[in-house]
TORPA-4810 file (N, C-alpha, C, O; in nm, 3 decimals):
<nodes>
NODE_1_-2.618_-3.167_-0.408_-2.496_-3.093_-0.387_-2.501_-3.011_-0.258_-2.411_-3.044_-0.181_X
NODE_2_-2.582_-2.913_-0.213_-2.639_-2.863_-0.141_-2.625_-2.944_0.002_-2.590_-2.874_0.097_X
NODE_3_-2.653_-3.117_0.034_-2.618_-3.187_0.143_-2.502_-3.185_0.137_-2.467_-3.122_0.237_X
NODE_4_-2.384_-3.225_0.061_-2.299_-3.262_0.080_-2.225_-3.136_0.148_-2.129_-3.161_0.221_X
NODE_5_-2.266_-2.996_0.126_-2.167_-2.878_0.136_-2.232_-2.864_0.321_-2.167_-2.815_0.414_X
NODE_6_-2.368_-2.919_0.332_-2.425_-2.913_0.484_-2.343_-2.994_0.555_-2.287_-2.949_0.655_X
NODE_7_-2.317_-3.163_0.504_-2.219_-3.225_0.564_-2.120_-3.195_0.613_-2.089_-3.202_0.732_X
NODE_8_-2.042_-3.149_0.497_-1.939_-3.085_0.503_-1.885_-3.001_0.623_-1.775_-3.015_0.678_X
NODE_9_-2.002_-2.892_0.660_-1.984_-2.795_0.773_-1.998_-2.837_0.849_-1.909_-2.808_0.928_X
NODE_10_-2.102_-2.934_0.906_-2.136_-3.039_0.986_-2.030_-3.088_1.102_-2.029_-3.087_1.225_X
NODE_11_-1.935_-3.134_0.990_-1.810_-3.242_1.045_-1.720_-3.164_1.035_-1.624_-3.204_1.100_X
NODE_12_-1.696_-3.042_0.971_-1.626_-2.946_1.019_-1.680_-2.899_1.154_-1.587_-2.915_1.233_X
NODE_13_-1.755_-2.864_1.200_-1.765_-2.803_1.320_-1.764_-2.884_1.435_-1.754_-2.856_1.554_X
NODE_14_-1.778_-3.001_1.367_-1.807_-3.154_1.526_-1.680_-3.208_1.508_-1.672_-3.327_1.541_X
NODE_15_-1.584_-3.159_1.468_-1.446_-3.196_1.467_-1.378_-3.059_1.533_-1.283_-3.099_1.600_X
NODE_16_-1.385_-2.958_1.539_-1.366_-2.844_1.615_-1.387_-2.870_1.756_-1.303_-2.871_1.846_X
NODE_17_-1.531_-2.893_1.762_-1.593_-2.920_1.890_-1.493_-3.017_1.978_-1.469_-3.005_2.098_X
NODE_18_-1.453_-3.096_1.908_-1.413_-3.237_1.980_-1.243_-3.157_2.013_-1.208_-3.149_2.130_X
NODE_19_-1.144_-3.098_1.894_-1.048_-3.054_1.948_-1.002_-2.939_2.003_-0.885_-2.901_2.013_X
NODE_20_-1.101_-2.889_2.039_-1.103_-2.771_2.084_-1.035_-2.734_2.239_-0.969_-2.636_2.272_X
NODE_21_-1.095_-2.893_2.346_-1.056_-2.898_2.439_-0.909_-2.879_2.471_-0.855_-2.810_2.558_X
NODE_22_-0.842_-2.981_2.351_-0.749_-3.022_2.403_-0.656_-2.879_2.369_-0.565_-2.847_2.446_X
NODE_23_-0.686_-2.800_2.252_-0.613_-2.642_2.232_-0.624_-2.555_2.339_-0.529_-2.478_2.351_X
NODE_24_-0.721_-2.545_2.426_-0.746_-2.463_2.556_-0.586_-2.499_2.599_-0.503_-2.412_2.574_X
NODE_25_-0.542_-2.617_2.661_-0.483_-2.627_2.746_-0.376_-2.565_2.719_-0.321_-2.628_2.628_X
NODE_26_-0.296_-2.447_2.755_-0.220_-2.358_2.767_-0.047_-2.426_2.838_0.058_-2.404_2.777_X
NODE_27_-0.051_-2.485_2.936_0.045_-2.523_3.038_0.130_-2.631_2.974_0.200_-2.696_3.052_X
NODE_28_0.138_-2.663_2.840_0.183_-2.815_2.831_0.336_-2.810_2.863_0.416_-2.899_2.892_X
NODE_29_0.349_-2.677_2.849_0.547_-2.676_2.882_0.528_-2.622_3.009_0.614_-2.540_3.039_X
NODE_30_0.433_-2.645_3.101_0.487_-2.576_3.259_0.550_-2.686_3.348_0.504_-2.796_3.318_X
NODE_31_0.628_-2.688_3.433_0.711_-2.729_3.526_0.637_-2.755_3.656_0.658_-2.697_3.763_X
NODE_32_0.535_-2.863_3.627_0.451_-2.838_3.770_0.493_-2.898_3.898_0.462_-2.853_4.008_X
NODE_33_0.567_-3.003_3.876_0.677_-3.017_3.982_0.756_-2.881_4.067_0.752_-2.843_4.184_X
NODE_34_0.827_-2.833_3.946_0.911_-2.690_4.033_0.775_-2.670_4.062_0.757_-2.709_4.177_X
NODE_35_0.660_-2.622_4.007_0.564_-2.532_4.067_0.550_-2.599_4.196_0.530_-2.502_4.269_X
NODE_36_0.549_-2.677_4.255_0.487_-2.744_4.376_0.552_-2.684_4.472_0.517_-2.613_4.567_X
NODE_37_0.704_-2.741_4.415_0.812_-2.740_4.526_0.842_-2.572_4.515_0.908_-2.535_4.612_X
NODE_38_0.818_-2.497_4.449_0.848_-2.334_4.481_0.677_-2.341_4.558_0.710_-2.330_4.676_X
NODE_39_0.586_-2.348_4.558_0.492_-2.340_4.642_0.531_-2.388_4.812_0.513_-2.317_4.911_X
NODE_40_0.576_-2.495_4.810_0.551_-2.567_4.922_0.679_-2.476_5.021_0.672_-2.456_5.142_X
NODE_41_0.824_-2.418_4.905_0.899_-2.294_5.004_0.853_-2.194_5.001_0.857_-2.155_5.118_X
NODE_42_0.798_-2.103_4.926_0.740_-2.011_4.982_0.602_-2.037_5.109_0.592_-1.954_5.200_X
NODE_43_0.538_-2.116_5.104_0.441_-2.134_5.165_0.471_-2.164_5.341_0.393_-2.154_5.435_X
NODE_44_0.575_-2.192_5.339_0.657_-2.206_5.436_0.680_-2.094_5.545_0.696_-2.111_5.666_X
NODE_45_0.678_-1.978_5.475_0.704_-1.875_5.534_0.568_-1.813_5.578_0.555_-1.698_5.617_X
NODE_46_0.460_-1.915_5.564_0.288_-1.842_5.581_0.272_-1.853_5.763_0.345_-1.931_5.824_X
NODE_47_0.169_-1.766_5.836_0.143_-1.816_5.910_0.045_-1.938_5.915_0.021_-1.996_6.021_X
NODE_48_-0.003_-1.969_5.810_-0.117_-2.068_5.791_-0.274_-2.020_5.829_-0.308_-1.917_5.887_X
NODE_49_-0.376_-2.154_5.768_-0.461_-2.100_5.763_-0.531_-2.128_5.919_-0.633_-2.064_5.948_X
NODE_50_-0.489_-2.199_5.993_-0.530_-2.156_6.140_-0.513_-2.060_6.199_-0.600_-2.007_6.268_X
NODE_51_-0.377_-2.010_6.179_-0.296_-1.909_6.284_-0.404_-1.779_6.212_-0.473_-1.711_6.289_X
NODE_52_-0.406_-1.763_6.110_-0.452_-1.665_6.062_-0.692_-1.685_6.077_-0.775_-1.595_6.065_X
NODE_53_-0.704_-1.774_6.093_-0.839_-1.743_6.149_-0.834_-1.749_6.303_-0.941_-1.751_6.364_X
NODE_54_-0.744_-1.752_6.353_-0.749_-1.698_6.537_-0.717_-1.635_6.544_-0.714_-1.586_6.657_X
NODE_55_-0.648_-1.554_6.420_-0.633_-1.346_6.411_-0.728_-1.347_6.459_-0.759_-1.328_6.577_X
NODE_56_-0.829_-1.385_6.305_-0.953_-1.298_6.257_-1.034_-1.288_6.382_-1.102_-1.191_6.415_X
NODE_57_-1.016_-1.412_6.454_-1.131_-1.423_6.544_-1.108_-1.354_6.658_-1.212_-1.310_6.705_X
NODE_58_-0.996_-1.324_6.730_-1.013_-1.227_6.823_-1.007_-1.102_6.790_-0.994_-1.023_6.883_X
NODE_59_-1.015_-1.040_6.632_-1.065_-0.918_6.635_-1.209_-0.917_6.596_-1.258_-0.806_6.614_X
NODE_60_-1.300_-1.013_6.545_-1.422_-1.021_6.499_-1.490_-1.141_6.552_-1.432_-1.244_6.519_X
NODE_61_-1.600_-1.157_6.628_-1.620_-1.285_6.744_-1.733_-1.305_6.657_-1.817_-1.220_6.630_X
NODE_62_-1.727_-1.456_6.602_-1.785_-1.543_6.536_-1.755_-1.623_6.497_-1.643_-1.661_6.532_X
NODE_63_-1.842_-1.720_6.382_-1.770_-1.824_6.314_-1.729_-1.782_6.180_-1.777_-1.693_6.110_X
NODE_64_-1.592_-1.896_6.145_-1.495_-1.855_6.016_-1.608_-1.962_5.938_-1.673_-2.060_5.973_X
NODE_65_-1.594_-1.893_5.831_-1.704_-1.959_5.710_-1.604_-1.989_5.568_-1.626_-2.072_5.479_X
NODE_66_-1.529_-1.925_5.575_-1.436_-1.944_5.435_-1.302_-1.840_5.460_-1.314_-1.729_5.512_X
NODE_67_-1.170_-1.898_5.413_-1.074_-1.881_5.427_-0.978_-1.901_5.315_-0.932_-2.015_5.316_X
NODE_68_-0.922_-1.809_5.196_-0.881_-1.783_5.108_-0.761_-1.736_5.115_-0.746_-1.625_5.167_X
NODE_69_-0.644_-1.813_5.063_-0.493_-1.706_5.045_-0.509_-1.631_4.912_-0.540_-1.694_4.811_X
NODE_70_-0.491_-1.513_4.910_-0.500_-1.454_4.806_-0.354_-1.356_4.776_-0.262_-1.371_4.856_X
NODE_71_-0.339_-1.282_4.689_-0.196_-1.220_4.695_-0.241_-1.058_4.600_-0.316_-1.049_4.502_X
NODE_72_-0.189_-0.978_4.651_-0.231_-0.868_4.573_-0.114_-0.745_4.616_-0.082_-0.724_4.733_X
NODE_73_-0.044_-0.652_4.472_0.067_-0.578_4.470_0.052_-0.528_4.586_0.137_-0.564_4.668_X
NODE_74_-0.041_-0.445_4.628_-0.034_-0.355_4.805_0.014_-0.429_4.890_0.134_-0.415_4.913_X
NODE_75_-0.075_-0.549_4.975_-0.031_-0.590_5.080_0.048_-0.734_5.066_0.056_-0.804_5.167_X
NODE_76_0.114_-0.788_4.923_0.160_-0.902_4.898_0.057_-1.018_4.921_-0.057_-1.023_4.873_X
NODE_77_0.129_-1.129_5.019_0.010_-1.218_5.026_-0.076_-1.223_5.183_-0.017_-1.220_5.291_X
NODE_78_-0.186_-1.229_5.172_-0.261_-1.242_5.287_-0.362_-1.308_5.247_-0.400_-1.333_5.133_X
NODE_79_-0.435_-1.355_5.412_-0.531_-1.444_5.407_-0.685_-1.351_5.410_-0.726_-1.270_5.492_X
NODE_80_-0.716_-1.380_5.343_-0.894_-1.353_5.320_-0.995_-1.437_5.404_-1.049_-1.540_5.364_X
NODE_81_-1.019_-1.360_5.561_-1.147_-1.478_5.618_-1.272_-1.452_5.614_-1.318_-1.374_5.531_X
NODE_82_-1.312_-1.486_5.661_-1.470_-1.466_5.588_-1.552_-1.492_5.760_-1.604_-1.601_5.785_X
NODE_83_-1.552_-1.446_5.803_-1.644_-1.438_5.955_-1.762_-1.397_5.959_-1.781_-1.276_5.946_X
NODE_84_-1.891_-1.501_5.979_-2.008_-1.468_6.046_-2.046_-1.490_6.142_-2.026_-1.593_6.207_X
NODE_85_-2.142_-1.353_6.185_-2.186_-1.340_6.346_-2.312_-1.398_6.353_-2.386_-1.432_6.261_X
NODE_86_-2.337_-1.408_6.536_-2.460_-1.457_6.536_-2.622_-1.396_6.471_-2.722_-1.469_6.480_X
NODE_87_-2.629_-1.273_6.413_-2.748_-1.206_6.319_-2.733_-1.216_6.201_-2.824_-1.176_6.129_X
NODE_88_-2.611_-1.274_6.143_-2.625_-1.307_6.015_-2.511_-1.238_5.930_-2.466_-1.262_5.818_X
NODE_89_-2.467_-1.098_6.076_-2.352_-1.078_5.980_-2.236_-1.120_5.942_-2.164_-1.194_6.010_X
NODE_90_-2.206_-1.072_5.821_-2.105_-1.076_5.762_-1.962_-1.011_5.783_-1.944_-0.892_5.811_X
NODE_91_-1.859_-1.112_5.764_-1.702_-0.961_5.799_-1.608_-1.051_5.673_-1.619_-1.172_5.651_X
NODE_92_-1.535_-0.975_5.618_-1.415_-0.984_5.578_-1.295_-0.941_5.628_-1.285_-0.821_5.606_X
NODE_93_-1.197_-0.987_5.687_-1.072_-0.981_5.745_-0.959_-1.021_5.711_-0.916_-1.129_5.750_X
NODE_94_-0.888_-0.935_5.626_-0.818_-0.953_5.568_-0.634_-0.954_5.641_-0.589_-0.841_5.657_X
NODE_95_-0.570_-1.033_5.669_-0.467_-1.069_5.755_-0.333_-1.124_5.669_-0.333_-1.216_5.587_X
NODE_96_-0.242_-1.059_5.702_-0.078_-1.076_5.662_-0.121_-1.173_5.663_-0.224_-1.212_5.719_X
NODE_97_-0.016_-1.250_5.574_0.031_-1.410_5.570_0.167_-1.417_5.656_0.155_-1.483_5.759_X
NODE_98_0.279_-1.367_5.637_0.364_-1.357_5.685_0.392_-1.323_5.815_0.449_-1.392_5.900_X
NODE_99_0.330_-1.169_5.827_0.393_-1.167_5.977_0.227_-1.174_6.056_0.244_-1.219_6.169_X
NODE_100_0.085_-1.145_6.032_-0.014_-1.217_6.057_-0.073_-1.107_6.161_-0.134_-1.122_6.267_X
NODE_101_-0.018_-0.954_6.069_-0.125_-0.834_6.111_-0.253_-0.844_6.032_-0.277_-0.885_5.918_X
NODE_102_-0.332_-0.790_6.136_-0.442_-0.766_6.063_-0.448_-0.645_5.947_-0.457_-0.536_6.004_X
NODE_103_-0.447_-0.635_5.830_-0.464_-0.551_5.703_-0.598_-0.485_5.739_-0.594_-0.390_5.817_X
NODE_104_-0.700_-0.521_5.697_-0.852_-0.477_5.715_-0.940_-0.576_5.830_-0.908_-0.687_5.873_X
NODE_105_-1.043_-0.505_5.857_-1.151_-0.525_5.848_-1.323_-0.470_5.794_-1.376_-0.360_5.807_X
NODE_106_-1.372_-0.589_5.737_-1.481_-0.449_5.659_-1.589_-0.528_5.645_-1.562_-0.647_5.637_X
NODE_107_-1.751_-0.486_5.639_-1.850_-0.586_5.681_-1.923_-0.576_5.560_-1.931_-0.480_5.484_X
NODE_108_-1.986_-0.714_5.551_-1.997_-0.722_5.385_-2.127_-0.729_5.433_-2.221_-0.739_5.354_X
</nodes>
């Protein structure tokens, strides 16, 4: 009796396991089409991610290592670059998206 109630939990839990994945997925009613196409107009209005590491770079002289759009309530959306110098340092430079002032700079 005792196996059968082990079984039991067994295939209860390896049946969990197995649908578990598919309950994560949260989005099944999202609109990822509109999402694209509201991305691709707003995005429109970016300076991009070039324009915005030849900010970074004539206020911080090095190489761009990583380059992130990020968006946050203070400065809306801006680009996050990531500049290292020739000793190893580090900069973060943080730059409008839009009109493609420099926000910060700060050395990590």
């Amino acid at each position: 009796m005792r196996i059968h109630k082990k079984l039991a939990v067994l295939l209860a839990v390896s049946c969990m396991s197995v649908a578990l994945p598919a309950l994560a997925d949260d989005d099944w009613d999202d609109d990822d089409e509109g999402d694209a196409r509201y991305r691709r107009q707003v995005c429109a209005d970016y300076i991009g991610r070039q324009r915005a590491a030849a900010i970074a770079l004539s206020r911080v002289v090095g190489r761009v290592k990583d380059i992130d759009l990020e968006y946050s309530r203070r400065w809306g959306a801006y680009y996050d670059v990531e500049i290292k110098k020739r000793r190893g340092r580090k900069y973060k430079v943080k730059v409008n998206a839009r009109n493609g002032h420099v926000i910060s700079i700060r050395r990590d």
